[in-house]
Short mmCIF file of the C-alpha atoms (twelve columns), coordinates in Angstrom:
data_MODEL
# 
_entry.id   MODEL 
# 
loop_
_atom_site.group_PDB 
_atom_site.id 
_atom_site.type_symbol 
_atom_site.label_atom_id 
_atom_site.label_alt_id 
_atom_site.label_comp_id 
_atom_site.label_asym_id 
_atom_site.label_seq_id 
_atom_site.Cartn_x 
_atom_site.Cartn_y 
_atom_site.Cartn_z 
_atom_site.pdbx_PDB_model_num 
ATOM 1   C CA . UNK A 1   126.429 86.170  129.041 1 
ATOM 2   C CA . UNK A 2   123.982 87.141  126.607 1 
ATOM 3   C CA . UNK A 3   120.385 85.731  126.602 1 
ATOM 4   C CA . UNK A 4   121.202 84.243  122.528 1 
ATOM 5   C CA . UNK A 5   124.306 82.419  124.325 1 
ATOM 6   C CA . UNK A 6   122.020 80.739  126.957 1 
ATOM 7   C CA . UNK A 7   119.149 79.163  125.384 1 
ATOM 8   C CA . UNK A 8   119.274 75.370  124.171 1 
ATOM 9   C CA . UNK A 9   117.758 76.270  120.619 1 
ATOM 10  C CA . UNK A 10  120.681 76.480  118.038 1 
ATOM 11  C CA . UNK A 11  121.534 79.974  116.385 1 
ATOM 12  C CA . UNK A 12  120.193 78.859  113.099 1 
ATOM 13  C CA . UNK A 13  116.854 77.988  114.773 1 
ATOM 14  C CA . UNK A 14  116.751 81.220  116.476 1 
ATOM 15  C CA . UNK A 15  117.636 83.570  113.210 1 
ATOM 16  C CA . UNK A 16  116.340 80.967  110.461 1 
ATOM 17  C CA . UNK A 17  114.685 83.585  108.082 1 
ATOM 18  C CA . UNK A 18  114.271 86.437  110.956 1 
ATOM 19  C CA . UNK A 19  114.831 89.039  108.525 1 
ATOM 20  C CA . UNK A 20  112.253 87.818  105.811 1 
ATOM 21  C CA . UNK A 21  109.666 87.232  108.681 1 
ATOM 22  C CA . UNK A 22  110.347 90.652  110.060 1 
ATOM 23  C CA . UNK A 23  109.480 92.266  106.865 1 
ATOM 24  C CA . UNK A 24  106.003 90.245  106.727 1 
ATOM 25  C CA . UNK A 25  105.152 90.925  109.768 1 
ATOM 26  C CA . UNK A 26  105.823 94.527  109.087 1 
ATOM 27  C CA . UNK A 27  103.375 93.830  106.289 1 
ATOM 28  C CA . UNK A 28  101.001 92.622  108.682 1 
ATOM 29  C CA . UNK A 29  101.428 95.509  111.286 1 
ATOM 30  C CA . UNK A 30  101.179 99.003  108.884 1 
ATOM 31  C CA . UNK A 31  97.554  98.086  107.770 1 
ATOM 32  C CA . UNK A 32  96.260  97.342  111.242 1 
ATOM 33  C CA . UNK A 33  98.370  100.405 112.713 1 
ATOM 34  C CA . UNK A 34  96.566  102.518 110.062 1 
ATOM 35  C CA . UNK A 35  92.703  101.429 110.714 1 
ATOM 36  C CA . UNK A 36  93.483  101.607 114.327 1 
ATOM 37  C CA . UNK A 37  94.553  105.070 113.910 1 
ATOM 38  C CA . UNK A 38  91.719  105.850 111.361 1 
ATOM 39  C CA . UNK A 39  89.216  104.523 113.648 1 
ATOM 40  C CA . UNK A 40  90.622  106.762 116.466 1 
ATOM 41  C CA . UNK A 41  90.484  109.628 114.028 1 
ATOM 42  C CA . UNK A 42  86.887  108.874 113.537 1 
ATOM 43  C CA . UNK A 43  86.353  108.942 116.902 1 
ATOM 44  C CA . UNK A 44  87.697  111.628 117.315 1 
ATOM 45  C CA . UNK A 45  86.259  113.620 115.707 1 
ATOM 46  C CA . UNK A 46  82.319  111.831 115.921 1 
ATOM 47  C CA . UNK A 47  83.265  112.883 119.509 1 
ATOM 48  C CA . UNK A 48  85.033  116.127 119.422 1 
ATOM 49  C CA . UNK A 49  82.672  117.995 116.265 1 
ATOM 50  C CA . UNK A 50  85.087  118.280 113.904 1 
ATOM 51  C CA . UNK A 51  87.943  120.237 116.416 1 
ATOM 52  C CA . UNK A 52  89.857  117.288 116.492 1 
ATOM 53  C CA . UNK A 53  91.011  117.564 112.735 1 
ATOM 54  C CA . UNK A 54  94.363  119.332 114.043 1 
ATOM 55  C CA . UNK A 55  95.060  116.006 115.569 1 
ATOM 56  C CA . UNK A 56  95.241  114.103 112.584 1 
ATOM 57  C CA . UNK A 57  98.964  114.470 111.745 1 
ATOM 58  C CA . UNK A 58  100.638 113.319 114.802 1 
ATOM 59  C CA . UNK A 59  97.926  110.296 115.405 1 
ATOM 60  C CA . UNK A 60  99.300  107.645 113.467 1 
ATOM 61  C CA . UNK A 61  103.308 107.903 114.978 1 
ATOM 62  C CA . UNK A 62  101.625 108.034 118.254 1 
ATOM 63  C CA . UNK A 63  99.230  105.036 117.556 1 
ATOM 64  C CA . UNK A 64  102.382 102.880 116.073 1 
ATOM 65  C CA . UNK A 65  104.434 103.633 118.971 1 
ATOM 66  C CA . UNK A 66  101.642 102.771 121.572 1 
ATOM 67  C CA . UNK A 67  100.788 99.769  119.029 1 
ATOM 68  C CA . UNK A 68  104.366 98.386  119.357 1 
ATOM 69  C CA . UNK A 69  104.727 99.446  123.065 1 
ATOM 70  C CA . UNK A 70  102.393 97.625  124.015 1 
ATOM 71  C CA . UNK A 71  102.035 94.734  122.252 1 
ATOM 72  C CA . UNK A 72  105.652 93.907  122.353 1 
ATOM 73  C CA . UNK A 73  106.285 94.246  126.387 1 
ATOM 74  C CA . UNK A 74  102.590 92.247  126.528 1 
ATOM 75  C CA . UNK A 75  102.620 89.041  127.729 1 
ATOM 76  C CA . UNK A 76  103.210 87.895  124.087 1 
ATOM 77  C CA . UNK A 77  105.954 89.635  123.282 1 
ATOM 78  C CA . UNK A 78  105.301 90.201  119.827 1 
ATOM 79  C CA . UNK A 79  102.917 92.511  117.541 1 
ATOM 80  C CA . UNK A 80  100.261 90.504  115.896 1 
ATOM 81  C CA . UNK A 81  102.419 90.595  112.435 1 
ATOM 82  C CA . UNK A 82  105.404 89.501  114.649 1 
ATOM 83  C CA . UNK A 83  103.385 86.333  116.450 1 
ATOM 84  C CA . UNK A 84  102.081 85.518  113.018 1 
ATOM 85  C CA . UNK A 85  105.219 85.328  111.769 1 
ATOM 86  C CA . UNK A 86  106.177 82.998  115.034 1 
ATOM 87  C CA . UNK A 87  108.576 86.084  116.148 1 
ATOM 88  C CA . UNK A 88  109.306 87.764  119.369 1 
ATOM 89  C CA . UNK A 89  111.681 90.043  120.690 1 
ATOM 90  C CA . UNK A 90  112.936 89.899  124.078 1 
ATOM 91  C CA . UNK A 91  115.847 92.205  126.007 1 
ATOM 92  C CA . UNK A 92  119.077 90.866  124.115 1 
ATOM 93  C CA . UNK A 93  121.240 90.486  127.402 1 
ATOM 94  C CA . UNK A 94  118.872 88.640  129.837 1 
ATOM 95  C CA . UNK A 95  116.293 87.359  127.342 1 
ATOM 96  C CA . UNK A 96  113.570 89.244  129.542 1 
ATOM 97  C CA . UNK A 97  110.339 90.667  128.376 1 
ATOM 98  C CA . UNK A 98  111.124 93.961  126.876 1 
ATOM 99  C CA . UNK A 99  109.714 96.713  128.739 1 
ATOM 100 C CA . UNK A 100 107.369 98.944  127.496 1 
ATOM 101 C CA . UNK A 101 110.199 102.095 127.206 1 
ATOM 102 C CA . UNK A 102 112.316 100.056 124.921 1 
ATOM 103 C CA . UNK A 103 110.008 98.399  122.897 1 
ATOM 104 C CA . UNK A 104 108.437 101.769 121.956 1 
ATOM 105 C CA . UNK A 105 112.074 103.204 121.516 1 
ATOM 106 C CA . UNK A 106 112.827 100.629 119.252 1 
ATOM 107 C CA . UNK A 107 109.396 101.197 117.078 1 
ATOM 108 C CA . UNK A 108 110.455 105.258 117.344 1 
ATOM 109 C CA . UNK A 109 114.129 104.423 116.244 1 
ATOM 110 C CA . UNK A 110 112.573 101.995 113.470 1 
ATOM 111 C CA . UNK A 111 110.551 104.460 111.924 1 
ATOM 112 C CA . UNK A 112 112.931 107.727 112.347 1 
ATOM 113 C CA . UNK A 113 115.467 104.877 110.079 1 
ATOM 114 C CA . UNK A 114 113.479 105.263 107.491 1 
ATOM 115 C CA . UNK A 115 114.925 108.173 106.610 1 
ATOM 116 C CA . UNK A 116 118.425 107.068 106.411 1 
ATOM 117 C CA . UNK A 117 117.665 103.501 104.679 1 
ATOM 118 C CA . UNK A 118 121.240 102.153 105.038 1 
ATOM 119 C CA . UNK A 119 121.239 101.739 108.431 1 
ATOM 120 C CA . UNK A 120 119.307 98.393  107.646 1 
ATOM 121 C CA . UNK A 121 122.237 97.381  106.287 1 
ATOM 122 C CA . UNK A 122 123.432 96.636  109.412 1 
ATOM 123 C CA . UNK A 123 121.106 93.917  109.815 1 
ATOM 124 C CA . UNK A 124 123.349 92.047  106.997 1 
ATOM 125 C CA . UNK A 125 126.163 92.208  109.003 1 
ATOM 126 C CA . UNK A 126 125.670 91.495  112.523 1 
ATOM 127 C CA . UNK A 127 125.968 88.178  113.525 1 
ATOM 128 C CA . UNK A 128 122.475 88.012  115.229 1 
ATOM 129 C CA . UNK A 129 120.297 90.003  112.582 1 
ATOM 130 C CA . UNK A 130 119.895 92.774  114.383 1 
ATOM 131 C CA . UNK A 131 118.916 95.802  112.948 1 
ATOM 132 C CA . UNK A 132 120.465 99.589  114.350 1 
ATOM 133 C CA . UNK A 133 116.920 100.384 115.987 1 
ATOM 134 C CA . UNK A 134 117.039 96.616  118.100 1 
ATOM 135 C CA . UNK A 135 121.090 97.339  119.307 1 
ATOM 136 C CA . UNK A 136 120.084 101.131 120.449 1 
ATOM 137 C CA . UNK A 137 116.983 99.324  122.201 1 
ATOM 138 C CA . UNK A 138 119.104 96.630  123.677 1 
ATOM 139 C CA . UNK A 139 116.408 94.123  121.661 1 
ATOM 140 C CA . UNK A 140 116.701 91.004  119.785 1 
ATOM 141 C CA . UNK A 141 114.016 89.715  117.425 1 
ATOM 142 C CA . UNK A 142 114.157 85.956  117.363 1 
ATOM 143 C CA . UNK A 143 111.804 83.026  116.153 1 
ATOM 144 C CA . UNK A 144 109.103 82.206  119.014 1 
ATOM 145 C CA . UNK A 145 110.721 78.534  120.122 1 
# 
């Protein structure tokens, strides 16, 4: 039995405007992603003279992963966008904190979707509003209850 089937919250409550709140909070998350990683580059490179400048390309997928990684197998088990946005995303078959491996998988397999846009689609058709990157992370994004 699925964690979604077990909880005493109805579906609506759990899904009611998931997908509009997930974009927000995406909203929320790029900008802080991006000073986090320009304050690292700074860092960086303050702390390295300069030799650190062949670091800059990689920095900010490696900052986002960590960011989500982190964040979302934390105690809170949401980005800051995401808890804004009264989200969280737990494992989709026990309803379990998400580990650190698949929350950072499903950041990775979010932002390697950009690239082929209609797999969002998906999102309009499952029953749960799950997006491709959540079912290949065995994730479910659902309002914090």
């Amino acid at each position: 039995m699925s964690y979604v089937a077990s909880v005493p919250a109805s579906r609506a409550e759990l899904f009611a405007a998931v997908r509009t709140r997930r974009v927000i909070a995406l909203a929320i998350d790029l900008p802080l992603i991006a000073l986090l990683s320009a304050l690292i580059w700074l860092g960086l490179l303050i702390l390295t003279f300069g030799v650190s400048l062949i670091l800059a390309p990689p920095l900010l997928p490696l900052v986002a992963f960590f960011y989500n990684g982190l964040s979302v197998s934390g105690a809170n088990m949401a980005t800051p966008g995401m808890r804004a946005m009264d989200l969280e995303m737990r494992m989709r078959e026990s309803g379990a904190r998400a580990p650190f491996i698949n929350a950072a998988a499903q950041a990775l397999f979010f932002y390697l979707s950009w690239f082929f846009p209609l797999v969002f689609v998906v999102s309009l058709i499952d029953s749960e509003k799950r997006c491709l990157h959540d079912i290949l992370a065995g994730v479910i994004v659902t309002r914090r209850l």
